[in-house]
N, C-alpha and C positions, 0 to 999 in steps of 0.2 A: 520698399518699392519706391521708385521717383519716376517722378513723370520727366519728359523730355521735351523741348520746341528745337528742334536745327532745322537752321533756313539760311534763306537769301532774299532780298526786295529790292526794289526800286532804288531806294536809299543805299544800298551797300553796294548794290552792281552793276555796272554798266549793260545798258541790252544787248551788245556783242554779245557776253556770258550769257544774259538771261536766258534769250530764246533758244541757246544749246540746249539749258534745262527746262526749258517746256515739254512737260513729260504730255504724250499722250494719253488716250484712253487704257491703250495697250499695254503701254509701259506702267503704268499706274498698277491697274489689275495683275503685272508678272510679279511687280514689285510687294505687292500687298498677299497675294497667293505663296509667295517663297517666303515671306518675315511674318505673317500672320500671326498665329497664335504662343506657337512654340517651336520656334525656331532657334536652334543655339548660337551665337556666337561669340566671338573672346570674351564677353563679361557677364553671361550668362544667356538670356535668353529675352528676348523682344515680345513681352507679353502683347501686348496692344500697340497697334500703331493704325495710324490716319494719316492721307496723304494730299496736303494742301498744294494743287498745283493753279495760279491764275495767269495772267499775262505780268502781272508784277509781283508776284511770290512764287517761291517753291517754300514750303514748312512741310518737317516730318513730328507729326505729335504722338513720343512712344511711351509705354509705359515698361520699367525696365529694373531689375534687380540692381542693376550697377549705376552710380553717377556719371560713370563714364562715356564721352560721347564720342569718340573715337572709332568703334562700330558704326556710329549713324553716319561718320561723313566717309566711313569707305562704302556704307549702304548706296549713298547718295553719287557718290562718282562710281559708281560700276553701275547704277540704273541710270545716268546719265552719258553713261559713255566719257565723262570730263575728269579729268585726271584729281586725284585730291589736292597736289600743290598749288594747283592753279584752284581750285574750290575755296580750299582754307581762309586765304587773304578778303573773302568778302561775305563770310558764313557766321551769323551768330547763334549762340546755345545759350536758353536757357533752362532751368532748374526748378523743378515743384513750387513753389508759389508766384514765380516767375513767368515761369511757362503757361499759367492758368492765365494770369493776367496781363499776357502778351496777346492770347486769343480771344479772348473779350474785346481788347480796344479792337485786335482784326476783324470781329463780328461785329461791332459795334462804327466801323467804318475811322477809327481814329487813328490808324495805320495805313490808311490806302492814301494812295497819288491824290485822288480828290477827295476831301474831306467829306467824311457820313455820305459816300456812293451809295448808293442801297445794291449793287451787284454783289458787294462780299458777302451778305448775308446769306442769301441763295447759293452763293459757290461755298460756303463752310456747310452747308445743310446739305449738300450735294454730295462733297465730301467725306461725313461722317455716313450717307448711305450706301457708298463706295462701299468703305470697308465694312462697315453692318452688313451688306449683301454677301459681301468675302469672309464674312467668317475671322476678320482680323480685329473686332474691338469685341471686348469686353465690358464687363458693368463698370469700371475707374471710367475710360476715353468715353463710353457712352454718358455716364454721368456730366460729364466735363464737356461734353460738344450740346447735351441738350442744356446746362446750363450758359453756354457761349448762345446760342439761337437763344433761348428765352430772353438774356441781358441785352441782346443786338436789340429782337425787337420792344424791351419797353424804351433803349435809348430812341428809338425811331417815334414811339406813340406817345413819349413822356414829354421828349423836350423836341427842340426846331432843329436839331442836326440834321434831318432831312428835308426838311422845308426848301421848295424849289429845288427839286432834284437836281443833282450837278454830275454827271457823267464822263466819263475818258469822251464820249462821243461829244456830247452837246458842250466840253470846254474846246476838243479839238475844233467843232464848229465854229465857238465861239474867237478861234485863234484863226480860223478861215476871213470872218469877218473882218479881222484886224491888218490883213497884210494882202484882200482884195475889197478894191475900193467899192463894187455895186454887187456885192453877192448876192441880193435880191434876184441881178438881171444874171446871174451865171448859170451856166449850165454845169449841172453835178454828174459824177458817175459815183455812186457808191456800190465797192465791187465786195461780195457777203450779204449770205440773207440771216447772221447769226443774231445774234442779242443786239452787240455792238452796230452792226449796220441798221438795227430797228429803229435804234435810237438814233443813230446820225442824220434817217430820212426825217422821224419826227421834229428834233431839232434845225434842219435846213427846214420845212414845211413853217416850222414858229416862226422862224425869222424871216418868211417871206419869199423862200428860193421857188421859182416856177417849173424850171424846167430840170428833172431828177429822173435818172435812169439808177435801176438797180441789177445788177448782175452775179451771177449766180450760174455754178454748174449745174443747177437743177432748178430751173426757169419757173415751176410751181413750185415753190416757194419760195424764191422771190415775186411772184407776181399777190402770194400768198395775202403779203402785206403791203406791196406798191400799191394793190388797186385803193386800199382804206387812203392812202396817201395822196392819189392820183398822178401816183410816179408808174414810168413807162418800167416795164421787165425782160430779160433779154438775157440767154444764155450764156457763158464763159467765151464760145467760139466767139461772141460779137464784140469782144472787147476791143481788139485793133481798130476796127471801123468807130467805135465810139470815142475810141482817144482822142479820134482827129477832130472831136469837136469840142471837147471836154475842156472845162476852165478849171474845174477842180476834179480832182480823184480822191476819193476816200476810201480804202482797202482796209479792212479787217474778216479775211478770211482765215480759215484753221489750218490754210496747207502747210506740211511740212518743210517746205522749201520757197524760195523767193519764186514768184509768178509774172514778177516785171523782170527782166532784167535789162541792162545800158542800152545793149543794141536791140530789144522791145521800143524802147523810149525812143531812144533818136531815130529810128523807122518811122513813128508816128510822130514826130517834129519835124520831120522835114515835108509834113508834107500838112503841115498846118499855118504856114506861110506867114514864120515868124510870132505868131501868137504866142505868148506866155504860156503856160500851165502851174498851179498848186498841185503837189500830193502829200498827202497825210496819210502817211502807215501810220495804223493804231492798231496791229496786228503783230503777234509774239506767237512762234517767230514770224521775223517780220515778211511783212508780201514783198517788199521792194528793196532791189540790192542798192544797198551804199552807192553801189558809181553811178547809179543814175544821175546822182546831186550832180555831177563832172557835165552833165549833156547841157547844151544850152538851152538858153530858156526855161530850164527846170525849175523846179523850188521846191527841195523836200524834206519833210520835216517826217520825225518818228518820235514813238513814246516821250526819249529823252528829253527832245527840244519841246514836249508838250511842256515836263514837269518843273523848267524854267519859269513856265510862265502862269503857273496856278495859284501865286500868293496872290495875285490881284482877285479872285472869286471867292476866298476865303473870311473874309470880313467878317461876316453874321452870324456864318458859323460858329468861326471859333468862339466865340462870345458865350456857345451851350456848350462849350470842351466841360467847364467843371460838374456842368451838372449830368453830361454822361460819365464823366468817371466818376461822381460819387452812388449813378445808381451802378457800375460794373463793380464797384468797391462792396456794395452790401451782397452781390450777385458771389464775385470771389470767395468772401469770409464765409458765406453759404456752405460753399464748395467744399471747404478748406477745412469746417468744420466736420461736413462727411468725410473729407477723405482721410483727415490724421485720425477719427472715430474706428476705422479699419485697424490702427495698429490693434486695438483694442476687441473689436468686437467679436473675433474666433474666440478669444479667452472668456469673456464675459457667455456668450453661449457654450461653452464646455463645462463651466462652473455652474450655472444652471441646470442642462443636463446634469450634471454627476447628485447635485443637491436634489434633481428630483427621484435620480434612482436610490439614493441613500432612501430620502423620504418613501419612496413607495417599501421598499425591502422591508425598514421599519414598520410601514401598516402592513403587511402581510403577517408581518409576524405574533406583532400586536393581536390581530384577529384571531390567529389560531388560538390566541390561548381565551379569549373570548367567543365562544361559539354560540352563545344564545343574546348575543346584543340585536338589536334593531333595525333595520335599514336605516332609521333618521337618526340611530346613533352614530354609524358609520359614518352619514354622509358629515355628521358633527364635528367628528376625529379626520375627516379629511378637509373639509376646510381649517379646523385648527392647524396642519399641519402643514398645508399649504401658506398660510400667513406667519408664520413661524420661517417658512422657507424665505419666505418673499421680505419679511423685514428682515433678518440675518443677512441676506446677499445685498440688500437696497443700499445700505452706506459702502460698502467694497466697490459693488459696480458704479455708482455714481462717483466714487473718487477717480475709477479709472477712467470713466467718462472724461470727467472733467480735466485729465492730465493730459488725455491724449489730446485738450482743445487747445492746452498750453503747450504741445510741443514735444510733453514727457509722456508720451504715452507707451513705444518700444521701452523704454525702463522698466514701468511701473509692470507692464505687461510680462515682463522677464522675472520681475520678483514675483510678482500673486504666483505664477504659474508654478513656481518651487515653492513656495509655503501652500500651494493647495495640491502638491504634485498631480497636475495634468500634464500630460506630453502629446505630444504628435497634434499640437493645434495646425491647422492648416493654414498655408499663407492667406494674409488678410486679403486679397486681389480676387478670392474662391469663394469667399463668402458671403458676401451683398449681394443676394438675387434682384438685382430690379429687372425692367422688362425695357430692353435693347430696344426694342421693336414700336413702342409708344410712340404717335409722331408728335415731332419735336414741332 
């Protein structure tokens, strides 16, 4: 079995692409419901899968008889609707110890736009409860998503990669500040009562912004958290009237489709009598269409133009990069050791089994011909027989143990099995009950 990562991020693709693949709730759940457990396709069948959707990732994490990932990226362009040729040029795969330790640094925050954000961790835990509720992961993915959440959070409790939290919201703020001269004195609209808009009110409140309206098609809740802010709240319908006074716009809502568009904007510039306006989409896909940049007076920036400018907040951080990835690296080899233990482990419990029915068959037999021995004889002749069973198998099983941690475990597993003729071991993926359900 290998495990699988195919994806796309920040780094490999332009937002145009992204926000096509911003899969919804919907799409997630058809996607995870149709590939779930035993679903077949050209290379066998799609044991396990999790579906990593944020605003700067799409990752499919499958566990799969075949190396081949060629089913995942036609999985991936038919649940996206986006053709494969145009997918391919910006998608990477990787492979069983790869794949493990590509999602650690993602949990661990050493893959996102801003370095050690604390949101990836909660959207990987989200994630894996996605498909744990569908019925699509397994004891492998669940192994591996609760060890990605455990390693996320000791990089967060162990060392400073979190220290001063740093957000898509509070750098985009931060990038407000920089190209308006008195943000203190501006007036904000922030349109989204989601995570990201929590954060952008908090962060305009730290730096001092007075005057912050929040909106929202569903006014309680926005008012939910304006009031702890002492920001005004105001439904979707109010946004026209609010442009007209707005110095900055900040937009990260979930709609499907853009919510401004050009002739939105220059309706409400003409009648703002020459005033400037900022907007900052930090929303995938995004709230606001490209040609608004074309209206005058605009200035609009999205995700992209954010990720320009985040080497300059980076400084501290990176300074804890080695000492997160030496704790992900003992986190991995963990993993790694459990999961190459599976080539191994159906055979090692079948040789067990077989040596205890041997041994029992033996004392049944033993006894008939002994009909006047003792209870505490027997119990004698049963413990003898049991450590007779248990040192004979202790050096075999511990070799095979130990091969499967180097590597050779499917070998070693092929030959015991013909010199001890057991057949029909079952795939190793069927046989480590642990408990899916444990919160992570």
């Amino acid at each position: 079995m290998h495990l699988h990562c195919l994806g796309l991020n920040h780094r490999t693709t332009p937002i145009t692409l992204r926000e096509r693949l911003a899969l919804d709730s919907a799409q997630r759940r058809a996607m995870l419901a149709r590939c779930g457990c035993k679903v077949p396709n050209s290379s066998g069948s799609l044991s396990e899968i999790v579906v990593l959707s944020t605003c700067n990732r799409i990752e499919l994490y499958v566990l799969s008889p075949s190396a081949d990932p060629n089913p995942l990226k036609d999985l991936l362009a038919e649940a996206s609707d986006v053709p494969r040729p145009k997918l391919s040029p910006h998608l990477y795969h990787m492979l069983d110890q790869n794949a493990v330790d590509h999602l650690l640094r993602v949990a661990a925050g050493l893959d996102s736009m801003v370095l050690g954000e604390p949101q990836i961790l909660g959207q990987v835990a989200d994630a894996y409860t996605e498909s744990l509720r569908l019925g699509a992961v397994g004891p492998v993915l669940s192994r591996l998503f609760q060890t990605a959440i455990h390693g996320g959070k000791r990089a967060r409790h162990e060392t400073a990669i979190g220290r001063n939290p740093a957000t898509i919201s509070s750098v985009a703020v931060h990038l407000m500040a920089e190209v308006f001269e008195d943000l203190a004195g501006a007036h904000v609209v922030v349109m989204g009562a989601g995570e990201m808009g929590k954060l952008a009110v908090e962060a305009l409140r730290k730096r001092g912004v007075a005057e912050i309206c929040v909106i929202n098609r569903t006014v309680a809740r926005a008012r939910a958290f304006a009031d702890r802010w002492q920001a005004r709240a105001r439904p979707f319908e109010a946004l026209d009237e609010e442009l007209l006074w707005a110095d900055i716009l900040i937009t990260s809502t979930g709609a499907p489709h853009p919510l401004l568009t050009r002739q939105r904007v220059a309706r409400a510039m003409q009648g703002r009598q020459s005033r400037p306006m900022i907007i900052m989409d930090i929303a995938l896909p995004r709230d606001v269409e490209p040609e608004v940049a074309s209206v005058p007076g605009v200035q609009l920036y999205d995700l992209d133009d954010l990720q320009h400018r985040l080497h300059k907040t980076l400084g501290r951080r990176q300074s804890e990069v080695p000492r997160v990835e030496a704790i992900l690296q003992q986190e991995s080899q963990n993993f790694m050791s459990w999961f190459e233990a599976l080539d191994v482990r159906p055979l090692i419990i079948a040789l067990q089994q077989q040596a205890e029915r041997i041994r029992r068959k033996e004392m049944e037999r033993t006894l008939r011909r002994l009909p006047d021995i003792s209870q505490e004889q027997v119990q004698q002749i049963e413990t003898l027989t049991r450590s007779l069973v248990k040192k004979l198998l202790g050096p075999p099983t511990a070799r095979l143990r130990a091969e499967a941690l180097n590597g050779h475990g499917a070998e070693f597993a092929i030959v015991a099995q013909k010199l001890f003729g057991l057949d029909g071991i079952p795939a190793r993926a069927d046989t480590e009950k642990i408990h899916p359900s444990r919160k992570a």
